[in-house]
GUMI-182065 format. One record per residue: residue in one letter; x, y, z of N, C-alpha, C, CB in turn. Coordinates in steps of 0.001 Angstrom, whole numbers, m for minus. Each point is the difference from the previous one (the first is absolute). Glycine has a CB too. Layout:
<nodes>
  type      npx      npy      npz     capx     capy     capz      cpx      cpy      cpz     cbpx     cbpy     cbpz
     a        X        Y        Z        X        Y        Z        X        Y        Z        X        Y        Z
...
</nodes>
This chain:
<nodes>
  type      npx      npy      npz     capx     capy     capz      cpx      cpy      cpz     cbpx     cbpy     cbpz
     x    m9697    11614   m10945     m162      m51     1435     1278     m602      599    m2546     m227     m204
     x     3239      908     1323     1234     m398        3     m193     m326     1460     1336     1325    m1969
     x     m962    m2802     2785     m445     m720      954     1364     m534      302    m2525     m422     m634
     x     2553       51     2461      928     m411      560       43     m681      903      455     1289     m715
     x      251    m2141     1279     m433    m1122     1314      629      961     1180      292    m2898    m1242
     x     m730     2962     1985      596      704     1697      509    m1714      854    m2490     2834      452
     x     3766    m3242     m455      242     m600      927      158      235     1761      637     m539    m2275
     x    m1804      522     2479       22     1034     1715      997     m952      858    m2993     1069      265
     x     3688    m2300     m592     1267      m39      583     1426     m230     m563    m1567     m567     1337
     x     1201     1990    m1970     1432       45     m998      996      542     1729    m1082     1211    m3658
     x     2608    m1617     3203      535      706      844      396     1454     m288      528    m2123      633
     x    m1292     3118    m1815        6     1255      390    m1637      461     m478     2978      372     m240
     x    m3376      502     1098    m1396      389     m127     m249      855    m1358     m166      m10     2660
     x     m401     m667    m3308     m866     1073    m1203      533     m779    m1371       89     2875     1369
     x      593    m3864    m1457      541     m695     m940     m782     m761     m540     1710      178      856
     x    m2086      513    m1994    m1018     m844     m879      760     m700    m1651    m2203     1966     1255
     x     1477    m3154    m1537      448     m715    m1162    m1109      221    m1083     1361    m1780     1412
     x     m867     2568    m2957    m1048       19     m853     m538    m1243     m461      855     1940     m539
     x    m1889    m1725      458    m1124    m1027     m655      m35      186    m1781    m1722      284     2515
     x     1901     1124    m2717       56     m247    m1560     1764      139     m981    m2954     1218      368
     x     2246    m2127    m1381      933     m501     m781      771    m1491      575      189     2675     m743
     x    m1042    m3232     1001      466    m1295      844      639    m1009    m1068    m2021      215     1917
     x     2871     m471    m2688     m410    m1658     m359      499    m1178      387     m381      885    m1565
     x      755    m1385     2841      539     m903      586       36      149     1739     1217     m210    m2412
     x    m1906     m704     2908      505     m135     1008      253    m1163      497     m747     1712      128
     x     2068    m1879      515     1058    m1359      214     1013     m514     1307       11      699    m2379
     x     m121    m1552     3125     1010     m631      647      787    m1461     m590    m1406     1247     1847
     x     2643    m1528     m962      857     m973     m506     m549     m788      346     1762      672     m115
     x    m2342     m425     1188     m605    m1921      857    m1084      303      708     2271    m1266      718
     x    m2907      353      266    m1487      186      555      930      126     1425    m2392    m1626    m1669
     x     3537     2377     1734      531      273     1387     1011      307      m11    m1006    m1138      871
     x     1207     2349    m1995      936     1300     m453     m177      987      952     m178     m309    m2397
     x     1274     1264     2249     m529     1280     1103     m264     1070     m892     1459     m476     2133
     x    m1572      369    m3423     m340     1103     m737    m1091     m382    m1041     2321      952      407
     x    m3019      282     m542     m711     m115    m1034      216     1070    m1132    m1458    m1114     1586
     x     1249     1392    m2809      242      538    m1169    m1117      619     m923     1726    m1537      320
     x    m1718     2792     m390    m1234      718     m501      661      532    m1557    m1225      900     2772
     x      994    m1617    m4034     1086      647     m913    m1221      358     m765     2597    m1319      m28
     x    m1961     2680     m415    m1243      824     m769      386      664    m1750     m759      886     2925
     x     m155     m701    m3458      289     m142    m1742     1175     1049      146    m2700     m480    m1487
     x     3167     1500     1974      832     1162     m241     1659     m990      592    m2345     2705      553
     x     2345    m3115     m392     1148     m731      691      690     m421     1836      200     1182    m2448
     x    m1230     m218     3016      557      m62     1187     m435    m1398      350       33     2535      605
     x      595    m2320      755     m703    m1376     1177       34      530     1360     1003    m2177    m1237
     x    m2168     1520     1609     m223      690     1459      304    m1960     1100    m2703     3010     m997
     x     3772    m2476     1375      341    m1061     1111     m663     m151     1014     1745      260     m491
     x    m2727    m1163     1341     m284      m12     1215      566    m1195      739    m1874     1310     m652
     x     3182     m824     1606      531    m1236      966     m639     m239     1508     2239      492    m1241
     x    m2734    m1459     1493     m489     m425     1582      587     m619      229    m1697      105      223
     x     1322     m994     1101      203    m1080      450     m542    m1300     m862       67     1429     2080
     x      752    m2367    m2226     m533     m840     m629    m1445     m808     m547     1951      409      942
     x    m2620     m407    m1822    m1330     m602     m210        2     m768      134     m618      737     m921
     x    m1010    m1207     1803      m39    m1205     m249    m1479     m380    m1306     1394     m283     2901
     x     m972     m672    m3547    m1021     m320     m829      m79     1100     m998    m1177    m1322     1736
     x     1916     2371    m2096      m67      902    m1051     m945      871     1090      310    m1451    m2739
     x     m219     1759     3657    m1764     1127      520      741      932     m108    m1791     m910     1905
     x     3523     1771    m1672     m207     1330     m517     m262       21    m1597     1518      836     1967
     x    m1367    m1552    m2753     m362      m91    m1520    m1672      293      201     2121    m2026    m1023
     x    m2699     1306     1328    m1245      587     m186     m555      581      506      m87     m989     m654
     x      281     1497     1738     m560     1209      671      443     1311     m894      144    m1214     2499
     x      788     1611    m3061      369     1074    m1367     m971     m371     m780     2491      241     m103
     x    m2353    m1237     m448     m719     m971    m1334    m1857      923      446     1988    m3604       m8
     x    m2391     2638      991    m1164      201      500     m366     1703       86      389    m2461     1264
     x      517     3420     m980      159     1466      453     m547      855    m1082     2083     m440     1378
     x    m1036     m217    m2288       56      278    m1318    m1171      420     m762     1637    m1413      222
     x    m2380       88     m324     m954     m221     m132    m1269      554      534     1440    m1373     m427
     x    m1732     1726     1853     m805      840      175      136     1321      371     m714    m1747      215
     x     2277     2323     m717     m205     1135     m235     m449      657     m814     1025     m331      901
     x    m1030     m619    m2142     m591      561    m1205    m1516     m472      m90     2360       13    m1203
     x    m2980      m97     1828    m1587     m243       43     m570      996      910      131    m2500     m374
     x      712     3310     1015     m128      926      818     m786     1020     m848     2081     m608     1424
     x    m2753     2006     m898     m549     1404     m827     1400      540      m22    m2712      648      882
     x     2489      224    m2062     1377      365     m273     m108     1457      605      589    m1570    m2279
     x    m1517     1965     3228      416      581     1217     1051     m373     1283    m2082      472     m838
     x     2169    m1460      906      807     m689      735     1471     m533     m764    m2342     m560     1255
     x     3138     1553    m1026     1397     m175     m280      649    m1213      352       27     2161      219
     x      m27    m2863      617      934     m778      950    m1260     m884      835     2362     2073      305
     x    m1571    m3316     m289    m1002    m1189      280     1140     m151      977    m1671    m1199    m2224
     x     1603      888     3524      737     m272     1506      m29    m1658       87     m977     2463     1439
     x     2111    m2874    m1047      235    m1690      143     1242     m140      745    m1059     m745    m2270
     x      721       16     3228     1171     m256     1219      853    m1728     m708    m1982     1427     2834
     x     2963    m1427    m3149      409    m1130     m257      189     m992     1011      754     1155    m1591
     x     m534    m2916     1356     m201     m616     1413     1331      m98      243    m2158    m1324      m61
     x     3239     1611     m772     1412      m15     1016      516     1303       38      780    m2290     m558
     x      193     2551     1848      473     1149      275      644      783    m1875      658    m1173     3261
     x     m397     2477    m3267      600      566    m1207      813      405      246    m1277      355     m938
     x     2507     m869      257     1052      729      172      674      968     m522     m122    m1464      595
     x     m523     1599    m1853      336     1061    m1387     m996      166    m1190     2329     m690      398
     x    m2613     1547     m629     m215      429    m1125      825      568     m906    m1538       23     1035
     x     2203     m507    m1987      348      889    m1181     m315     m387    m1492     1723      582     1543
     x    m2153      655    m2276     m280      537    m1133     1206      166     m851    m1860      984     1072
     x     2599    m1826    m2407      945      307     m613     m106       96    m1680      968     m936     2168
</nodes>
């Protein structure tokens, strides 16, 4: 079952982050502007905002994450608005 987070305020529409093959997800500090999605095949999926506070873009992914995969696996994509603006997504 292959599942994905919809950030509905990514700054481009339809930009989704996979949910499978996850094994890490990581920031530098509890008020980094990025967060880090690194998955068993090697990539990493970057997400930069505005600064966190208290780690909440960390766990709002974290949290996403998480109930995307409790989702029916009719449902492709689990939707989650992060609480700071987005400034990028990239997948490397």
């Amino acid at each position: 079952m292959v599942k994905f987070l919809y950030v509905s305020n990514a700054p481009y529409t339809g930009q989704l982050i996979s949910v499978n093959g996850i094994k890490n997800i990581g920031t530098a500090s509890a008020t980094a502007t990025t967060v880090t999605i690194d998955y068993v095949d090697g990539t990493t999926t970057t997400v930069t905002t505005a600064a966190q506070v208290a780690s909440d873009v960390y766990y709002d992914i974290r949290n996403g994450v998480e109930n995307a995969l409790t989702t029916s696996w009719t449902n492709p994509y689990y939707e989650i608005a992060l609480s700071k603006a987005v400034t990028s997504i990239v997948n490397a």
